[in-house]
Each structure stands twice: as C-alpha cells, then as structure tokens.
N, C-alpha and C positions, 0 to 999 in steps of 0.2 A: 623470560619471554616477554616480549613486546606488549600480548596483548593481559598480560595477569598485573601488569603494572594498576596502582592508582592513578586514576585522576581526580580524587579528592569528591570532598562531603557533598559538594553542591551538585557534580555528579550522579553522585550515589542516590541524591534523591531524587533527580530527574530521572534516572533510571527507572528506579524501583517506581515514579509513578509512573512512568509508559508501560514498565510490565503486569500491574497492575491493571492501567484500563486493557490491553493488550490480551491479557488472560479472560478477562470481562466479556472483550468484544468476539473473541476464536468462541467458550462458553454458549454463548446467546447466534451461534452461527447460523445465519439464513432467521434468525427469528421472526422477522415480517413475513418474511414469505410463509414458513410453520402458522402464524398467525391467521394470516388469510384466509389460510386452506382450510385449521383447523377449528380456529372460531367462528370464520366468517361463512365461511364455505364458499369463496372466492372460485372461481374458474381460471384456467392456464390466463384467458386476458388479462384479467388484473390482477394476478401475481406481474405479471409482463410487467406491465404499467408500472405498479408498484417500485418492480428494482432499476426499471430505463429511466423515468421521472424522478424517482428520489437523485438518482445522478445527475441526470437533465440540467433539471431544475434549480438544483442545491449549488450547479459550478456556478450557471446563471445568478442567483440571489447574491454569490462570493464573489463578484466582483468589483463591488465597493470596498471588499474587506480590505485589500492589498493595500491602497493607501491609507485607509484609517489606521491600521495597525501598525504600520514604517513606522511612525515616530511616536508610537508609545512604548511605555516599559512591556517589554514582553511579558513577565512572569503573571503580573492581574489578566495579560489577555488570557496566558493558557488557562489561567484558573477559571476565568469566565467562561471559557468556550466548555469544559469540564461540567459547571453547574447547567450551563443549559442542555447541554446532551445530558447531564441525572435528569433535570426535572422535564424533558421529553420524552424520554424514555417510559420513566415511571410511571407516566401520566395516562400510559395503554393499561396497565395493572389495574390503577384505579379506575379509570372507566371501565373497564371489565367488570370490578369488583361490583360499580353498579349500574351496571349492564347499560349502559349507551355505549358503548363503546360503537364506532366506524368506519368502513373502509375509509370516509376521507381524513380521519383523523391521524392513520396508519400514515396515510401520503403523507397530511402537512408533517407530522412525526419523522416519517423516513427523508424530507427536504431538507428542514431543520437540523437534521443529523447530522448529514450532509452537506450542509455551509459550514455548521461549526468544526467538522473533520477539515475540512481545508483552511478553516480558519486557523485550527490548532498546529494543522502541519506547518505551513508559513511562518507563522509565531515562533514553534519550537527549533526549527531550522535557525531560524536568526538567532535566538535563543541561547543554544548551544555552543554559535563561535565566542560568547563572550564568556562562557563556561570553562573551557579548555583552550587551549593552545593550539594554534594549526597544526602542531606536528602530531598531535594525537585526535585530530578528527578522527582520521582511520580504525584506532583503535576503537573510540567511542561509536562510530557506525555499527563496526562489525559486532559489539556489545549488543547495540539493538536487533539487529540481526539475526542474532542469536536468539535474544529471547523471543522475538517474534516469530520465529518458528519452532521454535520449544511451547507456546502458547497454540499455535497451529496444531502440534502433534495430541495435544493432552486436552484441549478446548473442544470439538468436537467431540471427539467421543462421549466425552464426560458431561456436554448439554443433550448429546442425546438421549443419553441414561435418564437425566434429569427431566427431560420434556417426556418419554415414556411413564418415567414415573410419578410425576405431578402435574404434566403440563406445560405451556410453551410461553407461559406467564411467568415462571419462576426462574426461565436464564433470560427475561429482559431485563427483574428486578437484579439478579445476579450483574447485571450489563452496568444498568443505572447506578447500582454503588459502588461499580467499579469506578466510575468516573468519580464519583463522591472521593473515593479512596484516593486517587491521581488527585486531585484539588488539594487535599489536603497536604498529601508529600511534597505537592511546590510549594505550598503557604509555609513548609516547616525550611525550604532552601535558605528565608530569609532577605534581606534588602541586598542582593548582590546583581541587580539589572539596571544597569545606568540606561539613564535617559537618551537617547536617541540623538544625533548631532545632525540640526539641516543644515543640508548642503546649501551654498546660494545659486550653483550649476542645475539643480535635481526639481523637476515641479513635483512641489511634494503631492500636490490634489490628485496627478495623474493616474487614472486608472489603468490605463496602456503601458507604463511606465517599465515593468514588469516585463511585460513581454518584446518591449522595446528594444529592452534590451539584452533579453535572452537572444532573441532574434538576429542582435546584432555583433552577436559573439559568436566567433569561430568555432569554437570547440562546443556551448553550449548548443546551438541551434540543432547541429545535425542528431546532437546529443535526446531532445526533447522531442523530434521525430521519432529516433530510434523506440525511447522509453514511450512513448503515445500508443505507436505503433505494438508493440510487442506487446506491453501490456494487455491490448484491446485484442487483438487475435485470440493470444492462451484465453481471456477471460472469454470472449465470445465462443467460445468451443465447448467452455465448460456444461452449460445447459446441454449441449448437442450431445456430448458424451453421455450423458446420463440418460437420454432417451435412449442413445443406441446400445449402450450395454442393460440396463433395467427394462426396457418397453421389447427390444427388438430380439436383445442377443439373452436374455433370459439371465445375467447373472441378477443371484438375490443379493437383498441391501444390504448385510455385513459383507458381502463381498467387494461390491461398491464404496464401502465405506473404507475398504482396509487399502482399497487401490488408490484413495485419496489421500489417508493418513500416515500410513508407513514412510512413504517419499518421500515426508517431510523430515523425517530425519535426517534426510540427507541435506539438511539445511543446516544442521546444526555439524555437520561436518565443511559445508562452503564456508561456514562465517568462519570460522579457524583455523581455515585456511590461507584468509583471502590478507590475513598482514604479511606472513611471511612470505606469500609469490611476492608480492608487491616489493618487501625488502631487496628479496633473491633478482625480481625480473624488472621491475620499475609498474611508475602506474596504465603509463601506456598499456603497454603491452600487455598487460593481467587485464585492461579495461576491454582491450580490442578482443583479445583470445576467449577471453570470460565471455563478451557478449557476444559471439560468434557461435562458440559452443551452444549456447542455452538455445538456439533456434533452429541446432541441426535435428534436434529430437520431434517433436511434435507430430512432425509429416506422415510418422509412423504408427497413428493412433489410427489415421485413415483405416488401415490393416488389422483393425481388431475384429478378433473373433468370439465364439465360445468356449468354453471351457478352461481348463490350466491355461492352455498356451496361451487364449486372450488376454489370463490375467495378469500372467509373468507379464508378456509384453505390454501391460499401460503401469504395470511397479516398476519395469525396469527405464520405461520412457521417463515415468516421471520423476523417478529417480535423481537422472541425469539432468534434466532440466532442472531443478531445484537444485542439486548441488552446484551446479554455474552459475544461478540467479543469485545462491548465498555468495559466492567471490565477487560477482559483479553490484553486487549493490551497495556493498559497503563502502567498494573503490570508487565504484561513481557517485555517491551521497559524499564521500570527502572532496572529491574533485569539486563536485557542484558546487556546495561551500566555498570552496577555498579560491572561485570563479568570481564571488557574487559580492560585490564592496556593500559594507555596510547602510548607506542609504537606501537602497534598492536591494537587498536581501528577502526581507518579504514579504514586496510586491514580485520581484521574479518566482518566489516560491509559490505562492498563493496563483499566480498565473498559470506557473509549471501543471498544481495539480488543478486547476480546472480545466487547462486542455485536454489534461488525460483522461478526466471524469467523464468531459464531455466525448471525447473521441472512445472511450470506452464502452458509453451509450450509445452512440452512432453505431458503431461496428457492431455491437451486439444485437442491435434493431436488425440491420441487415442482414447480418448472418443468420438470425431467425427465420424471414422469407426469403432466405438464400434455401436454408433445409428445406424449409415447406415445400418449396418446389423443385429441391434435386434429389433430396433423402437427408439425413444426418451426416453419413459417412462420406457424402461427396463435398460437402462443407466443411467439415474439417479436414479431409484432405486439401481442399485448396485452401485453407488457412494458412497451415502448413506449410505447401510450398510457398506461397507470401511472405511468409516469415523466413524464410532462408533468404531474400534480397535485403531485409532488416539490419541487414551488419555492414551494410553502403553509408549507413549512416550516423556510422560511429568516427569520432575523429581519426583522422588518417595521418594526424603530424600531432609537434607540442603546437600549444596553439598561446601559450602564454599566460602571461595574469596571475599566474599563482604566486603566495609568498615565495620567496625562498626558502625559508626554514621552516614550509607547509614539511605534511606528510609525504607527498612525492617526490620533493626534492631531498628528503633525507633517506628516501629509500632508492633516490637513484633512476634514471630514466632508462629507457631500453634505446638501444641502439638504433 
C-alpha cells in the first residue's frame, strides 16, 4: 500500500514532532478562552477579542516573516518558532503561579502564538519538499492528516478531564512542552536542510512576493479563495452552534462535546482514503469532488433541533463534512507544494495562511452581529448556503506547473 510505505528517518522525525505539538495543541483546546472565563472572570467581550485579535493581529505582525524566512535554513526556523510558542505559553503558568498574571498578557500571548503558527507553517511547508520526493508529498500529507485528527479526537476530551480536575493551567503547560518536545525532534533530524538558492529573477526583501504570486497562478488563486472562504464560514458557525444547542436547544455539555468529537473520526477514515482515489481517479478530480462534497453538509445544521434527532443530525453532518475535508487536504496540501518553486515556497505559504487567519477573523466578527441580530440559526443557515457557491472556486482544468514525476502525475489525471 502506497501509504504504509517509508519515507525515511528525517521523516520520521518531522512527523513525530508535528504529532507531538499536534496532540499538545487539541490537549490545551480553547485554553485562553477556559482561561479568561475561569481565571479572569472575562465577559463574552473579551473572550471575543481575545480569539478575533490573536488572529488579527498575529497575520498582521507575520508579514515580515515571509521573506525573512525564504532564504534561511528551515529546520533553526521551525525549531525557533517551537521555543517561542514554549516560552509564551508557559509564561501564563508562571504568572499565575504569582498571581499578576492579565487579560493583556493572555492577548500579547495569544498574538505571539499566532505569528509563530504561521511562521511554522510557511517554514515547515518548504521544509518538507526537501525532505521527500514529490511523488510522496501525498503520502506525507495524508500522514499528517491523520495524525491531526487522531489528536482532534483524543485531545479534547482528555484536556477537559484534565482542566476539571486541576485546572486550565495544566493543558497550557501540557501545550508549552509539547512545543519543547517538537524542537527537540527537529534538533535530532540533523544537518539535512541546505541553504536556500537566490534567485537573481526573485526580490528576495518582498513582502508581497508570496502573494504575488499565488495570485498569479491559475490553479492556485481560485485555490486560496476557496480555502479562505471555507475555512472561515465552518469556523464562524462554530461559536453560533454552541449557543444554539447549549443556551437555546437545551443539549447538556457531554452531549455537546460528543457531537464535536465523535466526527472526527471520520478524519481518520478521509486521510486513508484520500491516496488511493487519487491513484484510482487522478488529483483533479478527487481535489474538485472532495471539495464540493465537504460544503454540501453544513446548510443542514440550520435545522437542528432537540433531543435524539438534533443530535443524530449535527454527528451525522459533521460526520460527512470531516471525512471529505480529510481527502481533500491532503490532495490539495500536495498540489500546493508541488505549485510553489522553491524561492517563493515560503513567502506563498506564510501569505496563504495569513489570508486565511485574517479572513477567518473577519468572517467570524461578522457572523457574530450577523446572530445578534437575526438569531444563531439564521446565521448558520446562511453560512451554509454561502458555502455551497464555494466549489466555483476550485480549479476547473490542469492548470500546469507541477513536476512530472510529482504525486499527480503518477497517479494519473482524470479525464
């Protein structure tokens, strides 16, 4: 099977440190917000603030990162970005411990976080092509895939055990030495990250550069709408549901909790799926079908109710939508790659996810006084249907650029 194959030691460690901070960050889930509420005694406003501003703000600060990072070794960036999210993190414990701790220290804390997450992703993206081979991005995507919704499934629950029974302190420091852990499993990959090649075409200082040329790629542009887009909807609903089923429709919090977690199982069925369509069907076609699928469900959350039948219907929505997301991400995380020439790897990356952070915040701001004044369930209904014109903006042809002997071409294109 494709995906039980090795890609070797240097792999193995990158892996095992993403699953790591991975399992760290699912663990420590919503912990500022738990924080606020339950240290601080924070009001809905600044929880608000707290999670639109740390996004905000954090894409804002990251976009110097893009070209500082293009032409350094990757591996000291990831390990860097690793140490400062430990020693951010931490740093809420200890001031706890003696007692200054503050809501602004939570913000600069959760910005902080938040550049260095887009720092890390940009880095480790580029990273990775020089790890494996194009033809096994795929495989390697859908590896992470996996483990990050096996971290999804097992990480909540087991931080809420954890913050019931000690507190909301002890899955931040659980967070912080998960990064400690990640640093250390890149330090042990070794000197296997060559030095960065300028181009004399490429202005290396450009902060736009990134987006320049996302923007000016066929396949990626409508590509990075779509992901912007999609992402920011599902997540702007997520708060709305939770009033409407907890505040309005009466289900209790293990109920709630098991309509979030169960589904994610079924990520761990998309990711091992998503090599062999790809084999069977080509990337296309698994990329287009996959992201089509994942936005017919949503609409139907509008429609929740009480009791059983509520709950069946948001296990069985979310179901569906997380086993499409797992086949689609992994195909489109290899495509992306295999789009992005190594000068400009990432800066496009580092761009990519500050649009999304930033339109993630936007959309979420809004669809907040979107509820306020039509209700919850009229807001995520119109999410929803938004998101079914979402798949306008998925490539509609080959659009080119990839190697040849990437993972798409050896699994063959669709008709």
């Amino acid at each position: 099977m494709a995906g039980g194959r090795s890609l070797g030691s240097a792999f193995g460690w990158l892996w095992a440190a993403y699953a790591v901070s991975r399992f760290g960050t699912a663990l420590a889930f919503n912990a500022f917000g738990l924080v606020a509420i339950l240290v601080l005694h924070a009001g809905p406003a600044e929880v608000s603030i707290l999670a639109a501003a740390g996004l905000a703000v954090g894409a804002l600060v990251a976009i110097p990162l893009g070209p500082w990072v293009e032409f350094r070794r990757k591996r000291p960036v990831l390990i860097a970005m690793d140490l400062i999210r430990f020693a951010a993190l931490l740093s809420i414990p200890i001031a706890f411990a003696f007692g200054v701790l503050g809501f602004v220290q939570l913000l600069v804390v959760a910005i902080v976080a938040a550049t260095a997450d887009i720092g890390f992703t940009a880095a480790s993206g580029a990273y990775l092509k020089t790890l494996v081979p194009p033809n096994d991005l795929l495989v390697a995507n859908a590896r992470f895939e996996s483990t990050n919704w096996t971290a999804i499934v097992l990480g909540p629950p087991l931080g809420g055990a954890a913050v019931g029974l000690f507190g909301p302190m002890v899955t931040l420091v659980a967070d912080a030495l998960s990064y400690l852990a990640s640093a250390a499993g890149l330090r042990a990959i070794g000197d296997r990250d060559p030095l960065p090649v300028r181009s004399g075409t490429v202005r290396t200082g450009d902060q736009f550069e990134g987006w320049r040329y996302v923007l000016g790629h066929p396949g990626l542009r409508p590509l990075l709408i779509n992901d912007a887009l999609v992402s920011a909807l599902i997540m702007a609903t997520q708060p709305l549901l939770s009033v409407l089923m907890l505040a309005q429709l009466g289900f209790a919090p293990w109920e709630f909790g098991l309509a979030f977690a169960l589904p994610c199982l079924g990520g761990l069925i998309g990711a091992r799926l998503a090599t062999g369509l790809v084999e069977r069907f080509g990337h296309r076609r698994v990329l287009r079908v996959s992201g089509a699928l994942r936005v017919c469900w949503p609409v139907a959350l509008g429609a929740v109710s009480a009791g059983a039948g509520g709950l069946t219907l948001v296990l069985v929505v979310q179901t569906a939508v997380i086993i499409c997301m797992a086949v689609f991400n992994p195909v489109f995380g290899a495509y992306r790659l295999e789009q992005l020439p190594a000068d400009r790897a990432t800066r496009a990356l580092a761009a990519w996810a500050i649009s999304k952070k930033a339109t993630i915040a936007i959309v979420t701001a809004l669809w907040g006084l979107l509820a306020a004044c039509t209700g919850p369930r009229t807001a995520i209904t119109l999410a929803g249907v938004i998101l079914l014109a979402t798949p306008l903006f998925l490539p509609r042809r080959d659009t080119g650029g990839a190697p040849e002997n990437s993972a798409a071409a050896k699994a063959g294109s669709a008709p």
